[in-house]
Each structure stands twice: as structure tokens, then as C-alpha cells.
C-alpha positions in Angstrom: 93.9 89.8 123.4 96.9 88.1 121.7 97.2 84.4 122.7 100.6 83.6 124.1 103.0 81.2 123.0 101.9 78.5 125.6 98.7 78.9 124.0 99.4 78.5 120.6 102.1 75.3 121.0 105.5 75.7 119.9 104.9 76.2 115.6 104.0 80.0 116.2 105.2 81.9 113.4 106.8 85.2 115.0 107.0 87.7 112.3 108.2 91.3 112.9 107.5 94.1 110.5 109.4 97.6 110.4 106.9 100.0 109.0 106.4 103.6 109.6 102.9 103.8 109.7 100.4 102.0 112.2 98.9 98.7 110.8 95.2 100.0 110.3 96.6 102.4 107.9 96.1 101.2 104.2 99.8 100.8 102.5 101.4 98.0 100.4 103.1 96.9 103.6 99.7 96.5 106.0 97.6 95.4 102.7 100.5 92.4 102.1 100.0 91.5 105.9 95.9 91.8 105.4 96.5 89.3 102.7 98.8 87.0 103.5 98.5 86.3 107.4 94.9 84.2 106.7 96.8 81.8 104.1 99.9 81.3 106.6 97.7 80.4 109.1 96.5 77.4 107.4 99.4 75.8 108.1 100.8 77.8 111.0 99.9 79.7 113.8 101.1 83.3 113.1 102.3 86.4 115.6 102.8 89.6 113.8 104.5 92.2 115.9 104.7 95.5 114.2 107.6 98.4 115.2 106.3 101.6 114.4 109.3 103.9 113.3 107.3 107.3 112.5 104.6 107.3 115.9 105.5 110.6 116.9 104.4 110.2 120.0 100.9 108.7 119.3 99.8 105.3 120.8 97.1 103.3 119.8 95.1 100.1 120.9 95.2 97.0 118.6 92.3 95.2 117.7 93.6 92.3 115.4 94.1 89.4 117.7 97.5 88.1 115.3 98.8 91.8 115.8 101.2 93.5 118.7 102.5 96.8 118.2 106.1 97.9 119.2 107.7 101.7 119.1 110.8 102.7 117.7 111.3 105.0 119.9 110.5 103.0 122.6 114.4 101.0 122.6 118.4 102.1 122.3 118.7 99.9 119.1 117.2 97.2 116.9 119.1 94.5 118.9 117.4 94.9 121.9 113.7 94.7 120.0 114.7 91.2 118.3 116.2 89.9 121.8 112.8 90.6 123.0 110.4 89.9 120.5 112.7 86.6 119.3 111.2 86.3 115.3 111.2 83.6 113.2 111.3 86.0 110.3 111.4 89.6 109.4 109.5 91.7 107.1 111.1 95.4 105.2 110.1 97.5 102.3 113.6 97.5 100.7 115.0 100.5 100.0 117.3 103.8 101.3 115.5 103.3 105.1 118.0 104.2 108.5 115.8 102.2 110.6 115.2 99.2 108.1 118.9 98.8 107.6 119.6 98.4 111.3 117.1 95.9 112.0 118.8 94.0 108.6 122.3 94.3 110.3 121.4 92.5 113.3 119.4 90.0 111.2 122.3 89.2 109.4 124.2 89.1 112.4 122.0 87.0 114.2 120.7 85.1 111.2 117.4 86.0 111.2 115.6 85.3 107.8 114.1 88.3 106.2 111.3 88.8 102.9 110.4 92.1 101.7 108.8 94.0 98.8 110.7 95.9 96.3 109.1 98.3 93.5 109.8 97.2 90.4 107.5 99.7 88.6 108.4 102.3 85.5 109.4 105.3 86.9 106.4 107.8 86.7 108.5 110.8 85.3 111.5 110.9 83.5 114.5 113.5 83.6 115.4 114.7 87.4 115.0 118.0 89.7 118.2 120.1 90.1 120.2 118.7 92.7 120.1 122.7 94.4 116.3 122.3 94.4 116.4 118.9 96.4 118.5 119.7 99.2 116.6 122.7 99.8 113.5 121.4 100.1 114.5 118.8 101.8 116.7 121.5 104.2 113.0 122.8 104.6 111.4 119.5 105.5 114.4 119.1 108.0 112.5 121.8 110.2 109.0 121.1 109.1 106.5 119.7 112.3 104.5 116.9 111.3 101.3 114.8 112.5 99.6 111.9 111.7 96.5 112.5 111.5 92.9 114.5 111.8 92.3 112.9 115.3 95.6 113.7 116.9 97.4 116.6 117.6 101.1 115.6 118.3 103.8 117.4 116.3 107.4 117.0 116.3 110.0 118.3 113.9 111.1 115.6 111.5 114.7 116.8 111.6 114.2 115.7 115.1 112.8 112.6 114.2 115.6 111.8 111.7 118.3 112.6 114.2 117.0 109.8 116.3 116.7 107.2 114.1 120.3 107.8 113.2 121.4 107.8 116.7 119.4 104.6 116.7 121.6 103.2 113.9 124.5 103.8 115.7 123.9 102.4 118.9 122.6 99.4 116.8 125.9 99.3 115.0 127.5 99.5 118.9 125.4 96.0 119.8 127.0 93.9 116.8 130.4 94.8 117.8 131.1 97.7 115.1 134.1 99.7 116.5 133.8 103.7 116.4 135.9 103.6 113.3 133.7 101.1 111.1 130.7 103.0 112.4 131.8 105.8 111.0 132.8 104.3 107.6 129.9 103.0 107.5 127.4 106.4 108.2 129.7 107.7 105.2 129.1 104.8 103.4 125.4 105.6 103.6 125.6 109.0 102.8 127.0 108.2 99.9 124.2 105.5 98.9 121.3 108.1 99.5 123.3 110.8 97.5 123.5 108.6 94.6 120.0 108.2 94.7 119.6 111.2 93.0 121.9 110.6 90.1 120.2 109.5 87.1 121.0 108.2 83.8 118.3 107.1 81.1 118.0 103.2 80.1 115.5 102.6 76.9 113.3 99.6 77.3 111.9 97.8 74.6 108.4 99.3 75.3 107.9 102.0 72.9 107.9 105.8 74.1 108.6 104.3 77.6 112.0 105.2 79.8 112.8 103.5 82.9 114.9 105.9 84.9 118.0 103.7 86.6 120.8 104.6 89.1 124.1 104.8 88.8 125.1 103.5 92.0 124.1 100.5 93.6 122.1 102.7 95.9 120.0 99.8 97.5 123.0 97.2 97.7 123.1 97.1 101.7 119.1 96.9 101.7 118.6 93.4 100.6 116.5 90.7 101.6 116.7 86.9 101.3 113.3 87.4 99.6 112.3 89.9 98.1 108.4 90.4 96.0 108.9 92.5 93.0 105.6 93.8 91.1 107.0 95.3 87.3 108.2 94.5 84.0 111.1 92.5 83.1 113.3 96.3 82.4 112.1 96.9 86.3 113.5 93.7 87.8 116.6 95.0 85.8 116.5 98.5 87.6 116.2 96.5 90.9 119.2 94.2 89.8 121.3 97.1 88.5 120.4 98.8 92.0 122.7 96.1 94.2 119.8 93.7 94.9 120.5 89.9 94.2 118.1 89.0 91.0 118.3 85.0 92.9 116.2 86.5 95.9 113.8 88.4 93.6 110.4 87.1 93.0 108.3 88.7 90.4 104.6 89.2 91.4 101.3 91.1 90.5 100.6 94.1 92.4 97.8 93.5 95.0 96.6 97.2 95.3 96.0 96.9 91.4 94.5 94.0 91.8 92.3 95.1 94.4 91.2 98.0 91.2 90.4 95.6 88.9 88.3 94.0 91.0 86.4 97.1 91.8 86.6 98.1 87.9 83.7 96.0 87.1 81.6 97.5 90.0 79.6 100.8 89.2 78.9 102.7 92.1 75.4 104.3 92.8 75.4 108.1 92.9 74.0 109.3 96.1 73.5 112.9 95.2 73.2 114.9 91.7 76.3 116.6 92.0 79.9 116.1 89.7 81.8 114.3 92.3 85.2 115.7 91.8 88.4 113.8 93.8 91.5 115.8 94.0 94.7 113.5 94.7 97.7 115.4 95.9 101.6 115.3 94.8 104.0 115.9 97.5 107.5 116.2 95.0 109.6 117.9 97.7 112.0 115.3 97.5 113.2 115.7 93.8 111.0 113.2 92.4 110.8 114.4 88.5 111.6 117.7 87.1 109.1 120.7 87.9 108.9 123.5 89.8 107.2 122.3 92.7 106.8 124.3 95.8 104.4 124.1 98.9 103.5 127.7 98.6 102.6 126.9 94.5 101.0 123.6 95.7 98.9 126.0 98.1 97.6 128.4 95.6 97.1 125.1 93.0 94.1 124.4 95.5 93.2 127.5 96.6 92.7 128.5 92.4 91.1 124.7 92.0 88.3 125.4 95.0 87.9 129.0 93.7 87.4 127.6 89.5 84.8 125.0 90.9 82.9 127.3 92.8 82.3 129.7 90.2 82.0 127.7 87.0 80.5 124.2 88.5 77.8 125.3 91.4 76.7 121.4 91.9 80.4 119.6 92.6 81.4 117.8 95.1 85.4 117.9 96.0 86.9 115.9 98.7 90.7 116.4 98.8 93.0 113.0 99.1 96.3 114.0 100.6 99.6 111.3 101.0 98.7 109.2 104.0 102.0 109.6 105.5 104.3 112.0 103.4 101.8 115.1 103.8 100.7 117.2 106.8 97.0 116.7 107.6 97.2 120.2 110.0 98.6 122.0 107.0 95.9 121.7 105.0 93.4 122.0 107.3 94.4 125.5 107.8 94.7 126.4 104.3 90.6 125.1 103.8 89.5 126.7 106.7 87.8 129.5 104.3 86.0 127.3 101.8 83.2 125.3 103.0 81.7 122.2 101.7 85.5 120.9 101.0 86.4 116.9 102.9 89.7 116.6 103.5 90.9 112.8 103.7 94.2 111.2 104.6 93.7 107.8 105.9 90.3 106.7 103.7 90.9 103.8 101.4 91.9 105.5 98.0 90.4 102.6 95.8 87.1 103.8 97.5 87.4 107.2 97.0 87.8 106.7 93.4 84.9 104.2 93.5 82.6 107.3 94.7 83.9 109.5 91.9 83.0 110.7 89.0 85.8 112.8 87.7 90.2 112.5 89.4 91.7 116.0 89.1 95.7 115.3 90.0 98.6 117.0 89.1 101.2 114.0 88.2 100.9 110.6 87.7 100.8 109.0 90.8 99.6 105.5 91.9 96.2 106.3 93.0 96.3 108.1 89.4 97.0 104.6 88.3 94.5 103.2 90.4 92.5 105.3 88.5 92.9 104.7 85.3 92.6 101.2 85.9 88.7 101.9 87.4 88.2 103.9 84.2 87.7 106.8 85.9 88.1 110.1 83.8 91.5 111.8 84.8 92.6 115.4 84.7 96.1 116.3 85.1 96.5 119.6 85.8 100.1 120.2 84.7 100.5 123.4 87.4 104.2 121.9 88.2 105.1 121.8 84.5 106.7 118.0 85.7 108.4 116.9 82.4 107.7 113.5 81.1 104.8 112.9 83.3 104.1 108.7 82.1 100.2 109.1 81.9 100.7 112.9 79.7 103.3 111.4 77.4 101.3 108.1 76.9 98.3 110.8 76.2 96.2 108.5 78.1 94.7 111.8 80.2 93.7 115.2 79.3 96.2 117.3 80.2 95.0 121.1 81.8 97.7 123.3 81.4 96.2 126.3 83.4 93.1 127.4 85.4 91.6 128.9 82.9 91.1 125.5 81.0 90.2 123.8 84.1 85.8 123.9 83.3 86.3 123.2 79.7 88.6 120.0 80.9 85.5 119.3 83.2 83.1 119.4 80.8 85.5 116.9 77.9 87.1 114.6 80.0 84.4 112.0 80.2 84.5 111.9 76.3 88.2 112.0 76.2 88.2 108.4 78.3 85.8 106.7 75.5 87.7 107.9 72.5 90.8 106.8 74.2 89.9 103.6 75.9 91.7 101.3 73.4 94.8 103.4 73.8 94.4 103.3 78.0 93.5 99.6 78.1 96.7 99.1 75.8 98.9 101.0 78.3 97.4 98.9 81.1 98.0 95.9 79.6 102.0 96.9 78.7 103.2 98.3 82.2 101.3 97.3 84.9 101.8 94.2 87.0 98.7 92.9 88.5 97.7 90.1 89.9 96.2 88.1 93.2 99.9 87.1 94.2 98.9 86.8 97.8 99.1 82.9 97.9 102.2 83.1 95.4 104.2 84.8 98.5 102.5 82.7 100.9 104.3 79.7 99.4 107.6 81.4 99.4 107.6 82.5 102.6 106.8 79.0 103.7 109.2 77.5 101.5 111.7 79.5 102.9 111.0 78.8 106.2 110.8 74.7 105.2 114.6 75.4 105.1 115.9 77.8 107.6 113.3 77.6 110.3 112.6 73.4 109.6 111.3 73.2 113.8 108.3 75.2 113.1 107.0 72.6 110.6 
């Protein structure tokens, strides 16, 4: 059970985090919390309450004594969970969010210090998907059902879902006093900052063959923290900078799931079987995310060709398939494995683990578990069956590229020896782009620093 505040004396830390996924699932958001809670707490004691935005329905119980679970869906607006919960501070993964953005408003209304992370990271692909192609696959997700997961079985539409959180914005917009006019300038406003998400230009770094993609518009402008933990190069903070946040609130910082790689990079894993143990990470690019041709019925009949290569041309494999733990649909590709057999499925395992038990990663983009890959020196296919253009980890020529099924055994059979020809090249790449580090004490400190000055009564 969580202690109450009686219990713990009056220099609790109340800390709520907006996050769409429960916190036992493994993101940057739950891993930060994983890390950083145990070094707070050596100077404070700390209450993390966590509103779930994207529940669909689905309660759970919380185990970690520091943790308390809200719903979105639960409450009218983002006023009337910060009247009840009362934080000290307030956590968000900047960026284009409806619900983030109206817990910042009252925040900033009620001057409530927030931190956040912000990605800082080269852009995976460069060039952009037509603007025709977006909106109609994301007119299709509008209607799509979704779950969460293997164990449950709740589905709701996520146009549905979407509707409310907007409703949700405007009645949050209602409880700081907005009148109906500014409420509407403001959902316009919006609109306009998520459209110009999609409208690229090209900026060249000074990293050789490497393109950050930036924004026109100062898309994330309204998404700001007072603190915000960037992981990237110097040309990413720019892209953050040039994207409306305030380069005085930014702190640059390794990347913990990388670091959490490297660690395991030394580590061999022991095989428990004889087979090739083959992981295949999923790409869900419905939303416009570089230029290809992707489609869920082409992603379907990617698998279905990938199961059907394996089991004719490598009898002793292993696949499990890793989908997106929260951007794909766990019931959707259940169905489509139902007729293969031996096939695992996973959506919520740890990925770093995953790719510890592997032998081979087949993937068709560069992704971050790709990343995470690389990084574990773990041989990489990309099977190029989206024809993405500019994929970062094909243009570097730091994987072996398939370019159709009928290549896909002959890949198998090189890849290893592809990774030892090209280590020095991989390593170099690595080295270049990547920003890794244990920066979990690093954004400790800040946090507390920042509370030294606008919370001093906690101290």
C-alpha cells in the first residue's frame, strides 16, 4: 500500500506523470521513473501518481509502493486531477500531445513546475510521405479498434478515444477561464501546429552523409517544459530549438535505453536450443513517418511471405515477432498467425532482452530497437519491403539490405559475416550519432535543483 502523507512528514515529493501507457510497461517515460525515483529518494520522500491517458477501459492493480495510478478518463479536465492529486512537480514527454498540453495549461496557470524529455535524435529517414497518403491512413486509424494487450480484451475505436481527449481539452480550457472565443482560437491554433508537423525541409549537419530532417513551424512551441532532458547531437538540440522549445530549459543527456544496450553488449547470452533464433521487429509508418509505400495489408503479406521463406528454406529457426508496445494492435496479429505454428508473438517483453536471446534481427526500417541492435552487435537484416527512402542504417550501409523474398535465405546465411567486415564502419556510426550515457543521476540533480528554487519547503 502507498504510505500517506501523515506518514511520510511534510517533504513528500508529489510528482504526477501524463503517460499513455501503464507504468509496468517498458518506455523511455516508465524506464526514467525506474531510474530516477531511487536517487530522489535519498534526499526526499517521493509519490509518483501516474494518469493513464490511453487505458481503454482496462484497470490494473499497482504493486510499486511509490506508485498510484489515475485515469484520464476518469475526470472532466486536467484541473480537477491537479486539485486532487496537489503535485509538487509534473512530468510530460514533450511534444504534439492533446492531453499533455492541458495538463501544461493548468500548470502554467497554477504554477506548477514541470521536467520532461524531448528527442533530440537524427531523424531515422529522410524525405517525407505524400501529404494524401498521411491523412488517409490516418482517416483509417480514425475508425481502427484497438487493445492493449494479449491478456485483455477491451477494444474501443481510437477516433473515439481521440474525440474525448479533445473534449477533455476543452473543458480544461473552460476551468482556466478561456472564453468560448479563445477556446476556439486556440483548437485552430493547434490544428495548425500538428499540420505543420508534416512539413519538412532538409538542414545538413556537419556529420558527413547524415540529414537531420527539421520543421518549418515551431510545431512544439506550446509543448514546453521548464526542464526539459534532451538525448542527441548538437544539430538535434538545434532541431528542438528551431521547433519553439527554449534552448535555456534544455539539458543535453545520454540516452538510458542505449545505455541499458551497452551494458548488455558485453554479455553473451547462452543458446538454449540449436536453432537460428530469428527476431522480427515491426514498423508501424501509418503516420507518414518517411517516404515508402507502407500499408497494413503490404505489412500483412511482409509476414505472411517472411513465416512462409523461413519455413521452407531454414527448417531449425526460431521467430518470435516484436510488435510496437503501444502503436500496434496485439489482436490484429494474432489473427493473421493463427495458421503458422511455432510463431511467439510479443508486445510488452523487454526489447533489450529479446535481442539478448537472438541471433539474427530481421526489420524493415531503422527503428530504435534496430538501434538497440546494432549497438548489441547483433547481425541486422532490413528487409526494404516498404522501399522507405533514406533509411539512416541502409544509407550508413551499416546492415544488409534484402530487397525481396527471394534474397531473404541468402541474407540469412551472410549477415553474420557482413557484421565482422563492417564492425569498424558500425562502431564509427555508434560513436558519431548516438547519445548514451547513465544520465540518471545527471537529471536527479536537476530536478532537485529546480525544486531547491521553486518548491524551497520541501527541503
Amino acid at each position: 500500500m502507498l504510505k500517506n502523507d501523515k506518514e511520510i512528514g511534510n517533504n513528500v515529493l508529489k510528482i504526477l506523470v501524463v503517460n499513455d501507457v501503464f507504468p509496468h510497461i517498458r518506455n523511455k517515460t516508465t524506464i526514467l521513473f525506474e531510474n530516477i525515483v531511487p536517487l530522489i529518494k535519498k534526499k526526499l520522500e517521493v509519490k509518483v501518481s501516474w494518469v493513464i491517458t490511453d487505458d481503454y477501459g482496462e484497470r490494473i492493480k499497482v504493486t510499486n509502493p511509490n506508485y498510484e495510478v489515475f485515469y484520464l478518463s476518469d475526470y472532466k479536465n486536467a484541473r480537477e486531477i491537479l486539485e486532487k492529486i496537489k503535485p509538487d512537480l509534473c512530468y510530460h514527454l514533450a511534444g504534439a500531445n492533446v492531453p499533455d498540453y492541458a495538463f501544461m495549461l493548468v500548470e502554467r496557470h497554477l504554477k506548477i513546475p514541470n521536467f520532461g524529455l524531448a528527442d533530440g535524435r537524427l531523424d531515422y529517414f529522410r524525405g517525407e510521405s505524400s501529404r494524401k497518403r498521411v491523412l488517409l491512413e490516418q482517416g483509417k486509424q480514425f475508425f481502427e479498434k484497438k487493445n492493449v494487450g494479449s491478456e485483455n480484451k477491451i477494444q474501443t475505436h481510437r477516433g473515439k478515444n481521440f474525440l474525448k481527449k479533445c473534449l477533455f481539452l476543452i473543458r480544461t480550457l473552460r476551468s482556466i477561464g478561456k472564453s468560448n472565443l479563445e477556446i476556439v482560437i486556440e483548437i485552430f491554433e493547434l490544428i495548425k501546429l500538428f499540420y505543420g508537423i508534416t512539413k519538412f525541409t532538409k538542414l545538413r549537419t556537419n556529420q558527413k552523409n547524415l540529414v537531420n530532417v527539421i520543421g518549418k513551424g515551431e510545431f512544439n512551441k506550446k509543448f514546453y517544459c521548464d526542464l526539459m532532458f534532451a538525448d542527441g547531437t548538437p544539430a538535434g538540440i538545434d532541431f528542438l530549438v528551431k521547433s519553439g522549445l527554449k534552448r535555456e530549459n534544455i539539458r543535453t543527456v545520454g540516452n538510458q535505453v542505449f545505455y541499458n544496450a551497452f551494458k548488455k553488449r558485453a554479455q553473451i547470452s547462452l543458446k538454449d536450443n540449436n536453432k537460428l533464433n530469428i527476431l522480427f521487429i515491426t514498423a508501424n509508418l501509418a503516420g507518414g513517418q518517411g517516404k515508402s509505400n507502407f500499408s497494413k495489408s503490404r505489412r500483412n503479406k511482409m509476414i505472411e511471405e517472411t513465416i512462409t521463406s523461413l519455413n521452407k528454406f531454414h527448417k531449425k529457426t526460431s521467430l518470435v515477432i516484436k510488435i510496437h508496445p503501444t502503436a500496434e494492435n496485439y489482436t490484429e496479429y494474432k489473427q493473421l498467425l493463427e495458421k503458422f505454428e511455432n510463431i511467439h508473438l510479443s508486445q510488452k517483453d523487454d526489447i533489450i532482452d529479446l535481442i539478448s536471446k537472438s541471433d539474427v534481427i530481421i526489420t524493415p526500417v531503422t527503428s530504435t530497437a534496430a538501434i538497440i541492435a546494432l549497438i548489441m552487435n547483433k547481425p541486422i537484416i532490413i528487409w526494404n519491403y516498404f522501399h522507405v527512402e533514406q533509411d539512416l542504417l541502409l544509407r550508413t550501409d551499416t546492415v544488409l539490405e534484402c530487397k525481396n523474398i527471394s534474397e531473404l535465405n541468402n541474407c540469412l546465411d551472410s549477415v553474420e559475416s557482413f557484421r565482422k567486415k563492417n564492425a569498424e564502419k558500425i562502431n564509427k556510426l555508434i560513436e558519431t550519432t548516438l547519445s548514451y550515457g547513465d544520465s540518471s543521476q545527471i537529471i536527479a540533480n536537476e530536478i532537485l535543483n529546480l525544486l531547491k528554487s521553486r518548491k524551497p519547503h520541501l527541503f
